[in-house]
Biopython code that builds the backbone (N, CA, C, O; Angstrom):
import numpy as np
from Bio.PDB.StructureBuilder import StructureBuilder

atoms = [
    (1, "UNK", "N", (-49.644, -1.697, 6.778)),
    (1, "UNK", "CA", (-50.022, -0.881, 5.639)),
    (1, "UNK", "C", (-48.790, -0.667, 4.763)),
    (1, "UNK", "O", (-47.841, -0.113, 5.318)),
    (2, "UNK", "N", (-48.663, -0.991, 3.579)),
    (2, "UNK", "CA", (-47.849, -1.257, 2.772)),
    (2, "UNK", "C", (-47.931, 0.280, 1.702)),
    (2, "UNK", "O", (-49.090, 0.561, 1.395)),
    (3, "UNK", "N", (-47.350, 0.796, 1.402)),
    (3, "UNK", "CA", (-46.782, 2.100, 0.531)),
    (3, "UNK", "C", (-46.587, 1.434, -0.526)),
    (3, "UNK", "O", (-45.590, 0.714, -0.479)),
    (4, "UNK", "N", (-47.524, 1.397, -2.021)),
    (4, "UNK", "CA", (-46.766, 1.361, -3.127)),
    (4, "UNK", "C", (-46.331, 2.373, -4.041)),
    (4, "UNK", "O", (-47.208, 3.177, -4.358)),
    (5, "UNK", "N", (-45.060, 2.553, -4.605)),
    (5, "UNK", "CA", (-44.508, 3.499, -5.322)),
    (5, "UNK", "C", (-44.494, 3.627, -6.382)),
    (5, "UNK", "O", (-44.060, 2.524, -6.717)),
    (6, "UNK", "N", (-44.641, 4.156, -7.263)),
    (6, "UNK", "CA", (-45.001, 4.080, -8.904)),
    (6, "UNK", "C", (-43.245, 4.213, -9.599)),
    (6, "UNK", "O", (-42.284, 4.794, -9.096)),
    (7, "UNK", "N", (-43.291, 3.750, -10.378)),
    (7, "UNK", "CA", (-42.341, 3.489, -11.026)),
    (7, "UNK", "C", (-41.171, 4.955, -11.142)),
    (7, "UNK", "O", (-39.960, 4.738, -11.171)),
    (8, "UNK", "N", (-41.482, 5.767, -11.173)),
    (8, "UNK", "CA", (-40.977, 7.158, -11.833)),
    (8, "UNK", "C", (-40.636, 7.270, -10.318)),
    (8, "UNK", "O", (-39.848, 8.194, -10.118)),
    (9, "UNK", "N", (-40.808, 6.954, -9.789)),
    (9, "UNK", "CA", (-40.042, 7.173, -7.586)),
    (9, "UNK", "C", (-38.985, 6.661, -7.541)),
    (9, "UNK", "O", (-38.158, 7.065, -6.724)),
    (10, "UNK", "N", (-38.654, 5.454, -8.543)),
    (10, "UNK", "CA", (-38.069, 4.328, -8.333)),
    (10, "UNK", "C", (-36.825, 4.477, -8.774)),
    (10, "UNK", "O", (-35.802, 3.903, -8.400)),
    (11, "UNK", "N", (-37.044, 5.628, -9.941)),
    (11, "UNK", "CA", (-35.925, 5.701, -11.028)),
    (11, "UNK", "C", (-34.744, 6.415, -10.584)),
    (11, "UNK", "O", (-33.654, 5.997, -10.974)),
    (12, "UNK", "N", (-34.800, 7.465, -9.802)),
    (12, "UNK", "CA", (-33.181, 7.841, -9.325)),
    (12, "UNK", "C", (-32.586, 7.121, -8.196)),
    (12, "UNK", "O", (-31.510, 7.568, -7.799)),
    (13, "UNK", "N", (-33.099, 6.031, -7.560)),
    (13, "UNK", "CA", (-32.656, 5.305, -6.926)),
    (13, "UNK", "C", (-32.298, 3.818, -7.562)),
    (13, "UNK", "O", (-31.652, 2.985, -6.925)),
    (14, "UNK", "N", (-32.907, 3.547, -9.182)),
    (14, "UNK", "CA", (-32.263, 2.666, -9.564)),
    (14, "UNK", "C", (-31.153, 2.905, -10.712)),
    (14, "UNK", "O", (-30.557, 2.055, -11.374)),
    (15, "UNK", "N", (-31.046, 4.405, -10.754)),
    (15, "UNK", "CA", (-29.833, 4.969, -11.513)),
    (15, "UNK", "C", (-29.032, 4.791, -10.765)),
    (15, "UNK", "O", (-28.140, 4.171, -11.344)),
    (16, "UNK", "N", (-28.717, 5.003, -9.523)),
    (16, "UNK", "CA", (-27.666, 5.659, -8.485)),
    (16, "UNK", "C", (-27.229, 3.766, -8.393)),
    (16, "UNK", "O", (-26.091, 3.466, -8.756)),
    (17, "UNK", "N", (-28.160, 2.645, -7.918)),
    (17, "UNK", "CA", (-27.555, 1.920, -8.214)),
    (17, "UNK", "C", (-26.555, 1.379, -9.458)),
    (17, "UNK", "O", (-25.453, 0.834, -9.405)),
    (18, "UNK", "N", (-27.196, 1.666, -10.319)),
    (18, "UNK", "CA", (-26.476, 1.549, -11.754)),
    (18, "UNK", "C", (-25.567, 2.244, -12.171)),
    (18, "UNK", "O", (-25.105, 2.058, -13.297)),
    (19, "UNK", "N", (-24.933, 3.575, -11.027)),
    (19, "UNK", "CA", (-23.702, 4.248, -11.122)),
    (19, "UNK", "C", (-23.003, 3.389, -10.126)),
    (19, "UNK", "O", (-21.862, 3.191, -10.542)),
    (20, "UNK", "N", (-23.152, 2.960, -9.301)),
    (20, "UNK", "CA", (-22.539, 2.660, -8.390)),
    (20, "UNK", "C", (-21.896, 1.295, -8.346)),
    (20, "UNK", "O", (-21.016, 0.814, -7.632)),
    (21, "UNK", "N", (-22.871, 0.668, -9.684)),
    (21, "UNK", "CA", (-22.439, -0.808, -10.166)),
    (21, "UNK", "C", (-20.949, -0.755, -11.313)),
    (21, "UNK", "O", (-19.924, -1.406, -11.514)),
    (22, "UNK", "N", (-21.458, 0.134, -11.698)),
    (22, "UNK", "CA", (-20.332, 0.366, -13.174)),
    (22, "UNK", "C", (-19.519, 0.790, -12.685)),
    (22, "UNK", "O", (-18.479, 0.251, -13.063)),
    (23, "UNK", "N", (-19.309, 1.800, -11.720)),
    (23, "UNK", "CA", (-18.181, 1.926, -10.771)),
    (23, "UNK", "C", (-17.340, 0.990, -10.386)),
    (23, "UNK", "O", (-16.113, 0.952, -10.474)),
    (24, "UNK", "N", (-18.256, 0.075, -9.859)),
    (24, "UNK", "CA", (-17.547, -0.943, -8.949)),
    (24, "UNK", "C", (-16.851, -1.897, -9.797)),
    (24, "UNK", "O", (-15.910, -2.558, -9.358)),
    (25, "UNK", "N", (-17.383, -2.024, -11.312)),
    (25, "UNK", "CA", (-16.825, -2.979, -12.160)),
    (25, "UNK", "C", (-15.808, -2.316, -12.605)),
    (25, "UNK", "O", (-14.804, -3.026, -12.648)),
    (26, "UNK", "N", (-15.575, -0.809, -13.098)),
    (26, "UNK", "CA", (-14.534, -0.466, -13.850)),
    (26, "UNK", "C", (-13.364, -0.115, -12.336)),
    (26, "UNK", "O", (-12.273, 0.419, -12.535)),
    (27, "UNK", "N", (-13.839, -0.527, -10.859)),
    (27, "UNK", "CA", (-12.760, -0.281, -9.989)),
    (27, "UNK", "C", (-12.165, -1.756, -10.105)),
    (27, "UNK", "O", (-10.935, -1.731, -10.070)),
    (28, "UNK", "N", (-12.563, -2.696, -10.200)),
    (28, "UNK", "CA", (-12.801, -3.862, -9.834)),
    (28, "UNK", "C", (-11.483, -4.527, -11.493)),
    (28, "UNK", "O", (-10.595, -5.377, -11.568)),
    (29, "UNK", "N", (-12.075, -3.578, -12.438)),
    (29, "UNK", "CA", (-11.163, -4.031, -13.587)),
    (29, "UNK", "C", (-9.260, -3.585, -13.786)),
    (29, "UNK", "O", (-8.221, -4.054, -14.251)),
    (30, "UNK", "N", (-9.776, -2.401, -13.081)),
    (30, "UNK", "CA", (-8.642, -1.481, -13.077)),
    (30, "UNK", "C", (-7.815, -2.021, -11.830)),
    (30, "UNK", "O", (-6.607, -1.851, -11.665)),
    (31, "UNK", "N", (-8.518, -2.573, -11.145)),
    (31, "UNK", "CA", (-7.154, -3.577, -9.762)),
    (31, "UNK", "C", (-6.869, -4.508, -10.687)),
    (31, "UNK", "O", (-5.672, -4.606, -10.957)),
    (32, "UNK", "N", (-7.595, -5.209, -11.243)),
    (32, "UNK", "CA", (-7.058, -6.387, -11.647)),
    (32, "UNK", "C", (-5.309, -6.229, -13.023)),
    (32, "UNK", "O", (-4.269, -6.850, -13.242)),
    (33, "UNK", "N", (-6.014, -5.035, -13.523)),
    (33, "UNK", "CA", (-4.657, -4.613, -14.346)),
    (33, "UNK", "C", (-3.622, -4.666, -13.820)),
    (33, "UNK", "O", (-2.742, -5.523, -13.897)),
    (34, "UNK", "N", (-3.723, -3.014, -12.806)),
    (34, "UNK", "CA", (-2.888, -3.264, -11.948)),
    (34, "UNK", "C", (-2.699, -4.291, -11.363)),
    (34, "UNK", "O", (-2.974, -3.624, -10.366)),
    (35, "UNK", "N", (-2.437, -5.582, -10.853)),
    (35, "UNK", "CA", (-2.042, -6.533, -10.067)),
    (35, "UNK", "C", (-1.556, -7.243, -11.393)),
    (35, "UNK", "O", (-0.353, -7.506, -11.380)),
    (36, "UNK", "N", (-2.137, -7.551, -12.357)),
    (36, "UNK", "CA", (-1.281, -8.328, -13.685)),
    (36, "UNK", "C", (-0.041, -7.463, -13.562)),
    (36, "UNK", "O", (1.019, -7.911, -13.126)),
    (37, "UNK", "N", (-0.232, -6.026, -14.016)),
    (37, "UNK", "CA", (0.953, -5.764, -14.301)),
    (37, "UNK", "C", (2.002, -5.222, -12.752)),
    (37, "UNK", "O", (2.498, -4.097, -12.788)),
    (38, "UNK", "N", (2.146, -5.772, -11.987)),
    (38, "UNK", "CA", (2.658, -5.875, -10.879)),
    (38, "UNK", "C", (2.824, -6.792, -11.232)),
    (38, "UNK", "O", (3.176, -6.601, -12.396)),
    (39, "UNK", "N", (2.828, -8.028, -11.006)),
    (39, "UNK", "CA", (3.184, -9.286, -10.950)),
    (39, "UNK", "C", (4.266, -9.366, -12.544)),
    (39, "UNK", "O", (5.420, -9.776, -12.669)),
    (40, "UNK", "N", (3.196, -8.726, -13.697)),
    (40, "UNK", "CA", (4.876, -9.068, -14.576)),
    (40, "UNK", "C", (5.885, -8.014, -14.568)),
    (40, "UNK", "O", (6.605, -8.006, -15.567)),
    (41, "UNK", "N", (6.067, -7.306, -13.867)),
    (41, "UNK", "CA", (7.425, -6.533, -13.407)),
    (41, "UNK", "C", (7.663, -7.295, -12.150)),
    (41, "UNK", "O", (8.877, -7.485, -12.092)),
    (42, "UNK", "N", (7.261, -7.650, -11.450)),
    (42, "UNK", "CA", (7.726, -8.486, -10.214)),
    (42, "UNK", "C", (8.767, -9.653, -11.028)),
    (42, "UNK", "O", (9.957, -9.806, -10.754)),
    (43, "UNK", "N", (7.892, -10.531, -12.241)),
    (43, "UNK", "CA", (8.410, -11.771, -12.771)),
    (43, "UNK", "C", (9.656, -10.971, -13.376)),
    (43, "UNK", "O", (10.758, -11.117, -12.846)),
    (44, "UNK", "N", (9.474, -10.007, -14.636)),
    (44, "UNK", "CA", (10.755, -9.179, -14.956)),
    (44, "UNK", "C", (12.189, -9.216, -13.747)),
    (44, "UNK", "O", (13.373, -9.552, -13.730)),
    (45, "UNK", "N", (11.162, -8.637, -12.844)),
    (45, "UNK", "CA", (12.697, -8.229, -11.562)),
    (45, "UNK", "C", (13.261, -9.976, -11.365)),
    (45, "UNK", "O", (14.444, -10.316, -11.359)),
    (46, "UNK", "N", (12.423, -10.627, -11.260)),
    (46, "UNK", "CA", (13.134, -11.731, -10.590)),
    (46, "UNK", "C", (13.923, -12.809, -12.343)),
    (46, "UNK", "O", (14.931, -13.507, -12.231)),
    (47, "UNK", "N", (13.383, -12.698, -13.307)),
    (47, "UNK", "CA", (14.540, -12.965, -14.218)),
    (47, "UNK", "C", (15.356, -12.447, -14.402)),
    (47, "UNK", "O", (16.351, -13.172, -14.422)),
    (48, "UNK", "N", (15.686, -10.712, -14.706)),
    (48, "UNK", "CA", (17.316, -10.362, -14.599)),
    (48, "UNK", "C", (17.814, -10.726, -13.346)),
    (48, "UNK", "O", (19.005, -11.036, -13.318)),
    (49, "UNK", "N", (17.119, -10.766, -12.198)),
    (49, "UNK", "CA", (18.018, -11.577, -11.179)),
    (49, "UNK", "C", (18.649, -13.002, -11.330)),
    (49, "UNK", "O", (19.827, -13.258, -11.081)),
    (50, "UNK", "N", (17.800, -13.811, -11.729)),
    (50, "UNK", "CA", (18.212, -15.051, -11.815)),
    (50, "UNK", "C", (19.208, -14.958, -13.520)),
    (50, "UNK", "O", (19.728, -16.046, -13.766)),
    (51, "UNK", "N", (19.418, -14.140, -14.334)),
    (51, "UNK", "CA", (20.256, -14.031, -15.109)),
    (51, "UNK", "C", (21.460, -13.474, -14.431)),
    (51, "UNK", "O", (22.553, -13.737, -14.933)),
    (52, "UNK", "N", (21.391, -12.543, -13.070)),
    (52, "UNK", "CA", (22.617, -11.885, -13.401)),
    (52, "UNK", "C", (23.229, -12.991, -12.073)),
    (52, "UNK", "O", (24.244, -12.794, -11.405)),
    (53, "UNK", "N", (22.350, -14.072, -11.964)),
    (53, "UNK", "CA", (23.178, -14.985, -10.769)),
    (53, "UNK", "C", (22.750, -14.651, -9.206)),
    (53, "UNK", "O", (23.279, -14.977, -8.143)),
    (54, "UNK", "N", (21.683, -13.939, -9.477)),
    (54, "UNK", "CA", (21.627, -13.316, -8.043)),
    (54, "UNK", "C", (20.250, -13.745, -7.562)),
    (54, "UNK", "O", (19.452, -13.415, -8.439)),
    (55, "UNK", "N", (19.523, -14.433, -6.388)),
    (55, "UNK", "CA", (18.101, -14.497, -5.933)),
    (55, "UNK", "C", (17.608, -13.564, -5.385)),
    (55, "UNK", "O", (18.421, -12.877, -4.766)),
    (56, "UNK", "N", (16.333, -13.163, -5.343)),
    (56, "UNK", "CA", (15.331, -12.580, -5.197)),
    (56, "UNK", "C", (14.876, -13.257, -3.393)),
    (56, "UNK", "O", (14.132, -14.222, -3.218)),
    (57, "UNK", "N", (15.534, -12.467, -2.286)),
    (57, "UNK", "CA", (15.475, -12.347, -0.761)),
    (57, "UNK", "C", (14.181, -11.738, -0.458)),
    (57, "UNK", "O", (13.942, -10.647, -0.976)),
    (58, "UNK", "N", (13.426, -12.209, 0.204)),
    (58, "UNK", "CA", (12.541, -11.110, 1.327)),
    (58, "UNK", "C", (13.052, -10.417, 2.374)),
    (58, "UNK", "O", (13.274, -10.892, 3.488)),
    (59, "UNK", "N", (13.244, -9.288, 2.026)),
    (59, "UNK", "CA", (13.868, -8.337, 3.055)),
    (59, "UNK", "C", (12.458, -7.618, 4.235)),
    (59, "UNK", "O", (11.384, -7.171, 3.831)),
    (60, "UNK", "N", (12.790, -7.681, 5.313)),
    (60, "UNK", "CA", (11.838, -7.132, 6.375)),
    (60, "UNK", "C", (12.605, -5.638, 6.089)),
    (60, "UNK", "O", (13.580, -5.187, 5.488)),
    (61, "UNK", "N", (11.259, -5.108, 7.110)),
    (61, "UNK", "CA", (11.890, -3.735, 7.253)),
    (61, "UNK", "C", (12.681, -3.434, 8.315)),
    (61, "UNK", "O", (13.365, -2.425, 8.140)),
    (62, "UNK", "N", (12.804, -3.967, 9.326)),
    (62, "UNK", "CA", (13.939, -4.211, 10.170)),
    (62, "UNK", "C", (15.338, -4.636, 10.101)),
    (62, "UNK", "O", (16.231, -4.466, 10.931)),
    (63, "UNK", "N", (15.377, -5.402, 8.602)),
    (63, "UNK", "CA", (16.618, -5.764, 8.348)),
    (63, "UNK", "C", (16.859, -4.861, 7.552)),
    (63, "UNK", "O", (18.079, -4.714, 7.490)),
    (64, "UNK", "N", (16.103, -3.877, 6.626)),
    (64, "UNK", "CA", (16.332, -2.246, 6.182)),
    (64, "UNK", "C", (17.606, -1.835, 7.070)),
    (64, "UNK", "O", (18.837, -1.828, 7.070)),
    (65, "UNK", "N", (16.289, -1.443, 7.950)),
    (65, "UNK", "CA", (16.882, -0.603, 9.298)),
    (65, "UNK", "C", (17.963, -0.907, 9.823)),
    (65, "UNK", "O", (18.690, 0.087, 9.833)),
    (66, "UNK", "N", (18.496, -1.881, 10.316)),
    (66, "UNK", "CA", (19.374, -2.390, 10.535)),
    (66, "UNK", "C", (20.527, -2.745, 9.838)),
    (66, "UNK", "O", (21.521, -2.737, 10.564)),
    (67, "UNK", "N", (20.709, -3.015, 8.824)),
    (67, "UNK", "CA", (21.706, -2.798, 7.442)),
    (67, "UNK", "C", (21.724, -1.118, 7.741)),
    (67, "UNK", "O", (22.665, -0.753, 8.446)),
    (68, "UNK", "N", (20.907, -0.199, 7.340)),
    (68, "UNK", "CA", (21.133, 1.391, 6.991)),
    (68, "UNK", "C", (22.178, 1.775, 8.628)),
    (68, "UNK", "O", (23.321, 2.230, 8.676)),
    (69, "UNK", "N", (21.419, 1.453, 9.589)),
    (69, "UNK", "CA", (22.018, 1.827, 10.760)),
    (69, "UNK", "C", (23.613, 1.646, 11.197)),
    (69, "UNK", "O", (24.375, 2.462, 11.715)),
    (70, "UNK", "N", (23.850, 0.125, 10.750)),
    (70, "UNK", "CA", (25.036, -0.151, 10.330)),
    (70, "UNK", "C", (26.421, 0.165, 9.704)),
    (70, "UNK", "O", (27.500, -0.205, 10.168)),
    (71, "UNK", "N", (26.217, 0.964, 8.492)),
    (71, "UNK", "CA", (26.780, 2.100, 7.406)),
    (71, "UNK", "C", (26.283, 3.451, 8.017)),
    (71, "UNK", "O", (27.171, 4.300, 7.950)),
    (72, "UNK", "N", (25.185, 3.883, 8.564)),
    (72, "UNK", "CA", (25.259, 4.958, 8.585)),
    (72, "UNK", "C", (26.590, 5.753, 9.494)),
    (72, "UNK", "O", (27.174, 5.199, 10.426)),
    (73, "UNK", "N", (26.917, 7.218, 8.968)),
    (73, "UNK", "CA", (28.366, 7.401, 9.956)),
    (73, "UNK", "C", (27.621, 7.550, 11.115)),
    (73, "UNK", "O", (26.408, 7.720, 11.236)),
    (74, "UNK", "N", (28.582, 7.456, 12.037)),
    (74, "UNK", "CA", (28.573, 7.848, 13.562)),
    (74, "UNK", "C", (27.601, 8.990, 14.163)),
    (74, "UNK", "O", (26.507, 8.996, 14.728)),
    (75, "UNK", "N", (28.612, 10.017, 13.729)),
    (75, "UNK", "CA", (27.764, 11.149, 13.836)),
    (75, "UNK", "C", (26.001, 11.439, 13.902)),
    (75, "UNK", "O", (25.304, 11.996, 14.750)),
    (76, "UNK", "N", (25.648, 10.722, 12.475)),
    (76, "UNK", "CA", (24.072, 10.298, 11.983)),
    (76, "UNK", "C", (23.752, 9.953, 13.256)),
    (76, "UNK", "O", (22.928, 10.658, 13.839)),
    (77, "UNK", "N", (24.225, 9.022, 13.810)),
    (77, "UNK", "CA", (23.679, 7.708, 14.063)),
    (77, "UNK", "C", (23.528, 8.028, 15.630)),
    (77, "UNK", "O", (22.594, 7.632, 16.328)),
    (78, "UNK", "N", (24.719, 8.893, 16.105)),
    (78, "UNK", "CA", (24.049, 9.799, 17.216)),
    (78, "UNK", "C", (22.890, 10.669, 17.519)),
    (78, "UNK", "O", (22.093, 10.680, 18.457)),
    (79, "UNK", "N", (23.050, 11.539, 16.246)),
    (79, "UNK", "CA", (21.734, 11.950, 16.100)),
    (79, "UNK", "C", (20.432, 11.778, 16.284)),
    (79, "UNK", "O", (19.513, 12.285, 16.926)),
    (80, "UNK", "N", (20.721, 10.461, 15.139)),
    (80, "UNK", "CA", (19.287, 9.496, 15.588)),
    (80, "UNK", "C", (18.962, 9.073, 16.558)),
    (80, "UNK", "O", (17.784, 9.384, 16.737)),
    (81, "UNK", "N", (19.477, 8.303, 17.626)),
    (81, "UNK", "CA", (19.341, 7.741, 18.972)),
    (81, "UNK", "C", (19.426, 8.981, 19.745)),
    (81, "UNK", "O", (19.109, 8.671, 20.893)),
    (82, "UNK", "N", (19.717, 10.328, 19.686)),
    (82, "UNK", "CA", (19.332, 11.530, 20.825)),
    (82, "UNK", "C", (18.190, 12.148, 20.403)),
    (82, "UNK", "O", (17.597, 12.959, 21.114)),
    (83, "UNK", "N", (17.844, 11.850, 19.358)),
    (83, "UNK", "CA", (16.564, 12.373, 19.071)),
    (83, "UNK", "C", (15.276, 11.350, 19.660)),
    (83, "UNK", "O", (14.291, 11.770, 20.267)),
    (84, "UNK", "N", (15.491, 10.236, 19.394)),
    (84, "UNK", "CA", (14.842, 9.102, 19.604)),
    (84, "UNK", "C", (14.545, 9.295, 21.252)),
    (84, "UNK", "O", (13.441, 9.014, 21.718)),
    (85, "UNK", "N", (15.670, 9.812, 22.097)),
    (85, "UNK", "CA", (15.789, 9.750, 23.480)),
    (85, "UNK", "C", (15.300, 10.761, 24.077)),
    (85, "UNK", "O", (14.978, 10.744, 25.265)),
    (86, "UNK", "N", (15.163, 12.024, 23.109)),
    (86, "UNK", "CA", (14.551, 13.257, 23.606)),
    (86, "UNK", "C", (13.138, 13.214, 23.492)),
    (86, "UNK", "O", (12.476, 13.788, 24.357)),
    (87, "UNK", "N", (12.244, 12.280, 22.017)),
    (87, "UNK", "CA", (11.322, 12.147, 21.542)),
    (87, "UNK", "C", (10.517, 11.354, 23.081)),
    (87, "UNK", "O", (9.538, 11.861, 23.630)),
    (88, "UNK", "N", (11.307, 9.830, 23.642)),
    (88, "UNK", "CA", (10.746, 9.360, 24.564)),
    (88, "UNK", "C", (10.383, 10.503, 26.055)),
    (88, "UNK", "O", (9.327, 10.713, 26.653)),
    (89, "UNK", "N", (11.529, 10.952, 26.220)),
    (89, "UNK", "CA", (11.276, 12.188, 27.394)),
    (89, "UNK", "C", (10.272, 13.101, 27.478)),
    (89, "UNK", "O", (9.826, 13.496, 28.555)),
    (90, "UNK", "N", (9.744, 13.596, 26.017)),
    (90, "UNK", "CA", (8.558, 14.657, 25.980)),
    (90, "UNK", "C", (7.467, 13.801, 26.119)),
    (90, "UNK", "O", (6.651, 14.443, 26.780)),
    (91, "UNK", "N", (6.955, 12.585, 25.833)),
    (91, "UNK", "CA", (6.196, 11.686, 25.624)),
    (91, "UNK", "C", (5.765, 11.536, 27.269)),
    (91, "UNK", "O", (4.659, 11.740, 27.770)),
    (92, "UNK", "N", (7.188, 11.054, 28.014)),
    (92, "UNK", "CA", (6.687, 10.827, 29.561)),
    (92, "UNK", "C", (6.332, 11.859, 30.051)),
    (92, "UNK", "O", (5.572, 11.961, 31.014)),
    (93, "UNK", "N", (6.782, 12.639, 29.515)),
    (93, "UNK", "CA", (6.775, 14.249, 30.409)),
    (93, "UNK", "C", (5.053, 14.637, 29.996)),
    (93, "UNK", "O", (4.368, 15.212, 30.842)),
    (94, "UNK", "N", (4.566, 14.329, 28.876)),
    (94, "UNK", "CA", (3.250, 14.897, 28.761)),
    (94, "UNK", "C", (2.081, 13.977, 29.413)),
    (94, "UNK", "O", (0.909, 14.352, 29.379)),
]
sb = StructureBuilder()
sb.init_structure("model")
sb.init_model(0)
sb.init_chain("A")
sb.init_seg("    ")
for serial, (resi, resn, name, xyz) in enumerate(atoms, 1):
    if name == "N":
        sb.init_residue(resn, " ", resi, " ")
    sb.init_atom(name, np.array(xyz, "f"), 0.0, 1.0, " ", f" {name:<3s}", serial, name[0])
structure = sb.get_structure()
């Protein structure tokens, strides 16, 4: 047994689609900006690089870390690793 619905049933469920479409296009437009204009500040960054003589590296975040850890003073750097060591202890302990 089949339910037919008259048109006027139909209508706030084919609005809600039709919000939900225009949505999706003006989300859909607004990435795409954004990502153009990412990419030409990306291209920007990498020509004053290649003007000032210098290439454009992929840096991990480990080699961050590791560079910062490096320079950081002593002191810091104790810090960090007793905290790190106290952080593991409460962890086993719970």
């Amino acid at each position: 047994m089949s339910v037919r619905l008259d048109r006027r049933s139909q209508i706030p469920e084919l609005e809600r689609r039709l919000r939900h479409a225009e949505i999706a296009a003006v989300d859909q437009r607004a990435g795409a900006i954004e990502a153009g204009a990412l990419q030409e500040g990306m291209d920007r960054r990498a020509e004053l690089l290649a003007k000032a003589g210098l290439q454009l590296l992929p840096v991990e975040a480990f080699h961050v870390r590791n560079i910062a850890l490096r320079h950081m003073p002593r002191r810091w750097l104790g810090r960090y690793f007793l905290k790190a060591i106290k952080k593991e202890i409460a962890l086993l302990d719970a």
